[in-house]
N, C-alpha and C positions, 0 to 999 in steps of 0.2 A: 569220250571226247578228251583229247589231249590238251592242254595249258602250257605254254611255257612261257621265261618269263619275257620281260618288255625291252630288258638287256641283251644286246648281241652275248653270244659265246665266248670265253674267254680262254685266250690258249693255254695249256694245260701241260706245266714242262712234266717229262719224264726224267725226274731223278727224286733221290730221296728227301727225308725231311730237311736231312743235316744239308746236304749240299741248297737247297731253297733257302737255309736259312743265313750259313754259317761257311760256305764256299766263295764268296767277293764279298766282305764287311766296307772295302771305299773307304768312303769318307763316313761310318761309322765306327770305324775302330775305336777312335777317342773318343767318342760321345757314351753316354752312363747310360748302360742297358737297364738295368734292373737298381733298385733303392730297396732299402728295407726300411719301411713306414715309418718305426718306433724309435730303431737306434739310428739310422740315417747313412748305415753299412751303404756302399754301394760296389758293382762291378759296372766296368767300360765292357764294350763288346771285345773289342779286343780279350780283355781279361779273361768274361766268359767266354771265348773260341777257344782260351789258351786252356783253362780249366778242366773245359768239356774233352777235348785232346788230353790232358793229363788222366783224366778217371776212368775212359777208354782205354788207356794203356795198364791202369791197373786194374778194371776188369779182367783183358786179357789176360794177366800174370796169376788172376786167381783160378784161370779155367773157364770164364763167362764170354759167352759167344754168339753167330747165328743158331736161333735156334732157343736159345735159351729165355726163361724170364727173369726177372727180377720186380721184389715190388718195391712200392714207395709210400711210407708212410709218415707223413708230416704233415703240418700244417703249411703256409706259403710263408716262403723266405726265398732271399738271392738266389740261395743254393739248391733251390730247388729244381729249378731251370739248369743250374749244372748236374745234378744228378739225373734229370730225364733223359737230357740230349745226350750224357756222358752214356748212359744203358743205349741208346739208339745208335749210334757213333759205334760203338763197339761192337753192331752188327745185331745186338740183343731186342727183348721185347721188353718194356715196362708195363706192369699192372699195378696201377694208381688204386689206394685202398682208402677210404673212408677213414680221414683221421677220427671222427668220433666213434666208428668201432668197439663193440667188445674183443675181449682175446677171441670168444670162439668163432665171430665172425669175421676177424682176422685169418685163420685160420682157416675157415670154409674158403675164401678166394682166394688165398695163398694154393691149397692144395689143390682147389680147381684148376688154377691159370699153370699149374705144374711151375711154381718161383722156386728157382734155387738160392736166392738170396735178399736179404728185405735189407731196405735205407729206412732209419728214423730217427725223430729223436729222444734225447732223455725223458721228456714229460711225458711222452705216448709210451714207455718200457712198461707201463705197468699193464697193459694189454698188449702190446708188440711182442715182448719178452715169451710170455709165455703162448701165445698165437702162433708166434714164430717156432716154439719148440711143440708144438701139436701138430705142425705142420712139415714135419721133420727137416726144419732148415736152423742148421748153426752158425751160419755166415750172418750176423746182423751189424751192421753200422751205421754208428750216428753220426748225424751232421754236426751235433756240437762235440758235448764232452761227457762222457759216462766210464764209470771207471769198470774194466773189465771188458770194455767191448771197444774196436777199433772204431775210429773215427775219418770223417771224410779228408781232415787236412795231413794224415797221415796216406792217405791213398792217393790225394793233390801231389804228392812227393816222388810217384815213382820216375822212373828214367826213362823204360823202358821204349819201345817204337810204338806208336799208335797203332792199331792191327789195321792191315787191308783187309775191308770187305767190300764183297759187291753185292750190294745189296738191288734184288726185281723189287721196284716202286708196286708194279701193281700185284703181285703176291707177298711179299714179306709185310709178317704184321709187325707195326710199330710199336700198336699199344693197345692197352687189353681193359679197360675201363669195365666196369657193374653197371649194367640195365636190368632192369624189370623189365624194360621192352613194354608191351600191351599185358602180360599179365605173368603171375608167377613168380618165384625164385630170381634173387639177381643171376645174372648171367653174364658170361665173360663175350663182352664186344669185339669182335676180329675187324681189327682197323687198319689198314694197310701205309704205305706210305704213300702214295699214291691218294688214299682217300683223304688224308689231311693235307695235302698239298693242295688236294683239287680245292678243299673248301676254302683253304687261308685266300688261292689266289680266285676265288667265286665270290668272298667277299669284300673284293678289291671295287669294285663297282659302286657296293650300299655303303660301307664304310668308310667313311673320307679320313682316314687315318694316319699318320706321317711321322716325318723324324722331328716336327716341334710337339708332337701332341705328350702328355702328360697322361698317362693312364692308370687308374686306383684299381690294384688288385686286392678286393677281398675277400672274391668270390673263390671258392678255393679252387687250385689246380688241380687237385685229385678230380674233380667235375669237369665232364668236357668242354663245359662253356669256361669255365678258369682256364682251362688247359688251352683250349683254339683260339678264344676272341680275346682273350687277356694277356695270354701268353704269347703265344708261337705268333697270332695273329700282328700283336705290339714287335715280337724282335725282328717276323718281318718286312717293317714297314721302317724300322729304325729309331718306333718310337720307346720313351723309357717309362718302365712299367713300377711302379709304388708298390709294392707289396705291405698284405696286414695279415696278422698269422690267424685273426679272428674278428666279428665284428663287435664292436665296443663300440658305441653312437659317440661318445666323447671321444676317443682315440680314433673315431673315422673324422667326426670332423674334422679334430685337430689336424689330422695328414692332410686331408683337402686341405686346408687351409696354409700350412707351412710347406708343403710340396706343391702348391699352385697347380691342384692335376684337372685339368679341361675335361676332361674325359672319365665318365664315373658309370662303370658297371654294377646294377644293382638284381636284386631278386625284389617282386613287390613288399614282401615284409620291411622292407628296409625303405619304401618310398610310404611307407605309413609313418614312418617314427620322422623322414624328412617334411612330408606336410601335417604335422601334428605336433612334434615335440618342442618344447620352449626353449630346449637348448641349441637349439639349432639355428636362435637369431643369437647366439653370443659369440658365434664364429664367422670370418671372412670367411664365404663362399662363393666370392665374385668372379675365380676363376675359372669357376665350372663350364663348358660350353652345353656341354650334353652327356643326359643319362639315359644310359640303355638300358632296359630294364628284358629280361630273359629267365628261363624256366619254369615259369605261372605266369597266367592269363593278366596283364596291370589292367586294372579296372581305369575308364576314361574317365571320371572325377575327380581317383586320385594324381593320374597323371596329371591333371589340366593344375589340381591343385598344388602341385611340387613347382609343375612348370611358373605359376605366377608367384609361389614364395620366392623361389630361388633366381629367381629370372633367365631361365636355361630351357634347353631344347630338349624334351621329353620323347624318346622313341622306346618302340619295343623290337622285337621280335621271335621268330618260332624255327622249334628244333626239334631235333632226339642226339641222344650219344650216337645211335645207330644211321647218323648220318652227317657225322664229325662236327658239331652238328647243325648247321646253321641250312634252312632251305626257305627260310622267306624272312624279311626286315624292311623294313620301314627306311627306304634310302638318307641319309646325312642330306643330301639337297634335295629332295622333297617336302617342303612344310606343308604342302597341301593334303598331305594323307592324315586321316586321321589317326588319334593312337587307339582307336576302339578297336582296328582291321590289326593285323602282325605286318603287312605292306605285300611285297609283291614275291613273283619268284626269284631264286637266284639263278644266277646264269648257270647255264650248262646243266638245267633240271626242269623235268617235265613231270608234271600233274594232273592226278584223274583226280574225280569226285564222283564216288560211287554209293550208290544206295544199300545201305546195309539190307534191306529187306529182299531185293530182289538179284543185288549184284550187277546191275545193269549201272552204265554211265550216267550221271544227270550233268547238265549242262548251266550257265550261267541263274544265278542267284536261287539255287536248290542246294539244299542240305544232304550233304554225302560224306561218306567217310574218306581222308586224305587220301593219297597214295603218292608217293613219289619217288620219281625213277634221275638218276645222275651217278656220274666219276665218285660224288662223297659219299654213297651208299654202303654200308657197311659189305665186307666180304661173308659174314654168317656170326652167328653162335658158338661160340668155344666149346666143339666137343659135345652138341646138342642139335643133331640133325634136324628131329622133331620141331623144334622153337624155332628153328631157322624158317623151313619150310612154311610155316605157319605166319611167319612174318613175313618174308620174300620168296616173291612166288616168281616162275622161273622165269619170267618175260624181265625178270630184275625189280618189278615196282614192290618197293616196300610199305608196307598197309602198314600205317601212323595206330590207327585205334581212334583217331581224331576225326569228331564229324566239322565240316567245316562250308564255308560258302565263297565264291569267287563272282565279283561283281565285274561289268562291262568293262569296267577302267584296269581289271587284273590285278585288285585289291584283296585279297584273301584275310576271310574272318573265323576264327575258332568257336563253335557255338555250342559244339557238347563233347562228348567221350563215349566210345564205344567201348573201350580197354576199361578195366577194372583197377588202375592202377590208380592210388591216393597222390595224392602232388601236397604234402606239409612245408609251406615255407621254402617252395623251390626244391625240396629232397623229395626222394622216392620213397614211397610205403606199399610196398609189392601185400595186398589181402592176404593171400595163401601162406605166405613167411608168419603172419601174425596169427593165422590158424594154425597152422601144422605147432607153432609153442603153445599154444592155448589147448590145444589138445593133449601135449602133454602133463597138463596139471591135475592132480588124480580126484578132486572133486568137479572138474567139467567134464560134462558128456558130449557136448559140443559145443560150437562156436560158427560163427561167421562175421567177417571186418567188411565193412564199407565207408568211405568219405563221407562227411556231414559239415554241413557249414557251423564256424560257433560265432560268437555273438560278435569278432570282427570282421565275417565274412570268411574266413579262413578256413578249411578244409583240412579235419583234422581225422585218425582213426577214430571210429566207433567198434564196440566189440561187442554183438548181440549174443548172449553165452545159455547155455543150457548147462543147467547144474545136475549132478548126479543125488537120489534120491537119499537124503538127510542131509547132505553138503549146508556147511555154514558161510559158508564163502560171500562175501559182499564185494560191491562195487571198487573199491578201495584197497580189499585186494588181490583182485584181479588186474587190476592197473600197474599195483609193487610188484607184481608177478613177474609183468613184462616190463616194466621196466628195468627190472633186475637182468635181464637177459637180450634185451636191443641197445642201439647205438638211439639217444634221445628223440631224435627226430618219429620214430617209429612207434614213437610210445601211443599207448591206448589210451585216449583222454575221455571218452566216457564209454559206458556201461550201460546195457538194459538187461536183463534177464527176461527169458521168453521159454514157453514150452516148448516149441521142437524150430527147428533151421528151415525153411520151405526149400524146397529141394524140386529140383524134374524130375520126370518119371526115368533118366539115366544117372541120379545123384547130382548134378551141379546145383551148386545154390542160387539161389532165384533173388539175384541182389535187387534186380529191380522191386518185389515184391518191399525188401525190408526197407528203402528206400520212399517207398511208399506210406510205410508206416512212421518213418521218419515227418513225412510230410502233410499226415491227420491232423 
């Protein structure tokens, strides 16, 4: 049985990102596109169109073209939005990298996404630098100032003509983002232009969004949801976007506060410290309209309890990168939805709810895993026919990994996981990335990760380890092990030691099994 949503269809221009965004500014030209949170830098749209046209021209001059990648590695600032749209303008692809990255994991999606040149800055060189040179690329530039390596206001400078391209909206990839997708290895996401177009103007209907709104970026733009509903989503609507290069609860407030931003995108770790922390009655936050909270499940107490400290409109809603990625939210003039549901579909996307056990459709208020077919559905897997297949299958619907439930009124509620992927704080912790290093440490014989709640409710790795026979190895350090070797969020916060991995009778591990013992 098919679902679609309760919104008519939305027309769906064919052109690229650039021209949706950055082809008729009007009566945005003078208005301030983008701020920077801390120092209170700003660019007009004007500015950035002009910017974006300059770094395009000196892409071109270095060789950078259709066809090509580039990555980006920073945290959020003005310029970040001119180095994206400058690589897509130029007819190029960007692959947004995890500013918290090690060098080698730099490196592993540098070489995957084939980049021939990375954007960073100074504070990230000490994994950029040398990520960048394991991944045989010499071209590194910072956005500030580093002595020995070119910088972006020396590339702002060039003369040259902006290159013609003509970019197919619906095969040219725009941007190449890291998924775990439902389970494995990050993966490079093939996202067309066309598929971010479809979503910005899919979520024109739920998001009541404009050229007064004020919106707090601090969710980072490397993440598709920084990238579509904070970014791309804000330039184009004409609203101006607060950037924060990281979250600091004193330095968030403070920007709400002195940028007066209506509009506050959050991840639930951050709506714990808003209905809990005591510093949070020492700041003006009167001018918040609503927080949208996205990339973990907001539990409905803590939302209800944000919404009466701060006196603001609590929504959520549900995604994947792999579908640019917004496919259901909780519409802006809807109060009546609850925030327990993620709210309805998006236009121009259609939903099945299917039974993991039998594969057959279930129908209204039966627990089945997502599926969803639309214009934002990712084009594939970078170079990974297997993973693609496995996710989208050829009728187009892409299997979530998500069990979930759709009530009469076409409210849709997230109620399990079929996918093996950990969700820490809104990031992704792919099992298998944290096996395949724990296997190489020469007192473990084996290993298996799974999600576990810890005493906030939060879903953190566990690393159930089998030690090789005399091994001294303890809890503590097995945890420095991988810490030593992941980006923070990925870290192993606790430990059991167990005689052997329970396994099927073809090797896969029997997560459900250790999950169970979890729950003795």
């Amino acid at each position: 049985m098919v679902f679609r949503s309760p919104y008519p269809d939305v027309e769906l221009p064919d052109v690229s990102l650039h021209e949706l965004l950055f082809a008729d500014l009007g009566e945005r030209a003078d208005r301030v596109a983008l701020v920077d949170g801390s120092s209170g830098a700003s660019l007009t749209y004007a500015q950035l169109a002009g910017a974006i046209d300059r770094l395009a021209a000196a892409l071109a001059e270095r060789g950078i073209g259709k066809g090509d990648v580039v990555g980006i590695l920073s945290p959020n600032t003005p310029y970040y939005a001119v180095v994206f749209h400058g690589i897509l303008r130029a007819g190029a692809t960007a692959t947004t990298v995890n500013a918290l990255y090690t060098a080698d994991e730099v490196a592993h999606q540098l070489v995957d996404a084939g980049a021939k040149m990375l954007f960073t800055v100074s504070v990230l060189l000490p994994n950029a630098a040398p990520g960048a040179e394991k991944a045989g690329i010499s071209d590194v530039v910072v956005l500030d100032q580093a002595e020995g390596y070119p910088n972006l206001t020396q590339l702002l400078a060039a003369t040259g003509p902006v290159p013609e391209v003509v970019v197919d909206p619906a095969q040219d990839v725009a941007v190449l983002p890291y998924s775990s997708g439902t389970t494995g290895r990050a993966k490079g996401v093939m996202l067309t232009h066309r598929n971010l177009v479809a979503n910005i103007v899919q979520c024109g209907p739920l998001l009541k969004v404009g050229g007064n709104t004020r919106i707090l970026a601090v969710l980072p733009f490397f993440h598709i949801y920084g990238m579509q509903v904070l970014m791309n989503n804000g330039l184009h609507v004409g609203a101006t976007v607060v950037t924060l290069p990281k979250f600091d609860l004193a330095e968030f407030l403070r920007v709400i506060q002195d940028h007066r931003t209506d509009r506050v995108y959050i991840a639930p770790p951050v709506a714990v410290a808003l209905a809990k922390h005591p510093l949070v009655d020492q700041y003006d936050l009167t001018g918040i309209d609503t927080i949208f909270s996205g990339a973990a499940p907001l539990d409905v107490d803590l939302a209800a309890a944000v919404a009466e400290r701060l006196g603001c409109r609590v929504s959520q809603g549900y995604g994947m990168t792999e579908m640019s990625p917004v496919s259901h939210a909780i519409p802006d003039d809807r109060d009546d939805i609850p925030v327990g549901t993620v709210g309805v579909i998006a236009p121009n996307m259609e939903c099945r709810f299917i039974d993991p056990a039998t594969g057959e459709d279930v129908g209204v208020g039966e627990r089945g895993e997502l599926w969803c077919r639309g214009p934002n559905v990712m084009k594939g897997y970078l170079n990974n026919p297997d993973a693609t297949a496995a996710t989208l299958d050829e009728d187009g619907w892409l299997h979530t990994g998500d069990v979930a439930v759709i009530d009469a009124d076409g409210l849709v509620t997230i109620v399990d996981r079929v996918k093996e992927l950990i969700k820490y704080k809104g990031y992704q912790v792919p099992p298998a990335e944290l096996e395949a290093l724990l296997l190489t440490h020469p007192e473990i014989a084996d290993a298996a990760v799974v999600g576990v709640r810890d005493d906030e409710g939060e879903e953190v790795p566990k690393a159930f380890v089998v030690l090789q026979p005399g091994a001294a190895l303890d809890g503590t350090g097995v945890m420095a092990f991988v810490a030593d070797n992941v980006a923070p969020h990925k870290k192993v916060r606790v430990v059991e030691f167990i005689e052997a991995i329970p396994k099927s009778a073809a090797g896969k591990i029997l997560r459900k099994d250790l999950r169970a013992r979890e729950a003795r």
